[in-house]
N, C-alpha and C positions, 0 to 999 in steps of 0.2 A: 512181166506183170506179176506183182506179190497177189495173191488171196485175201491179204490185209485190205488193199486196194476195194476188192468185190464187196468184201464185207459190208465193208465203209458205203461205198458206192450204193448196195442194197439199202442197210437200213437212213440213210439220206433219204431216197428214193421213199420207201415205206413211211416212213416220220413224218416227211416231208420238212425237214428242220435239220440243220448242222447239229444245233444243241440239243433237240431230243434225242437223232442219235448218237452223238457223243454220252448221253445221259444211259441209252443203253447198251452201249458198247464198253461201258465204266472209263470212257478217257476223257480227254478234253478236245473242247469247240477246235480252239486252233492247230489239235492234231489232226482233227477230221477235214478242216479247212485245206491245211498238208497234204492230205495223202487226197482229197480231191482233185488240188491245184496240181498235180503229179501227176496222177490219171488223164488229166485233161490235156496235159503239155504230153506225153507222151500220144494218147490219140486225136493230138493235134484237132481239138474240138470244145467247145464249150457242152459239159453235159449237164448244167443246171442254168435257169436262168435264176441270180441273185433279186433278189425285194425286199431285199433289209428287214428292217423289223416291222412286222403288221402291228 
């Protein structure tokens, strides 16, 4: 498991948004998407529930 991973995984978690934080992490949406979709298949688990766009 990368540290990239946790990063991502926190500030998701904190934002409560891909895109906010991909916003302050300076990358992009479907990088954070990435390395979620990664985290998850590796700990064989959904760690977010998705709701599209409020």
């Amino acid at each position: 498991m990368e540290t990239r991973h946790l990063q991502i995984f926190v500030a998701v978690y904190r934002t409560k948004s891909f895109t906010k934080a991909a916003e302050q992490l300076y990358t992009s949406q479907p990088t954070v998407s990435e390395h979620i979709q990664n985290l998850e298949a590796r700990l064989n688990c959904r760690l977010f529930d998705r709701l599209g766009r409020k």
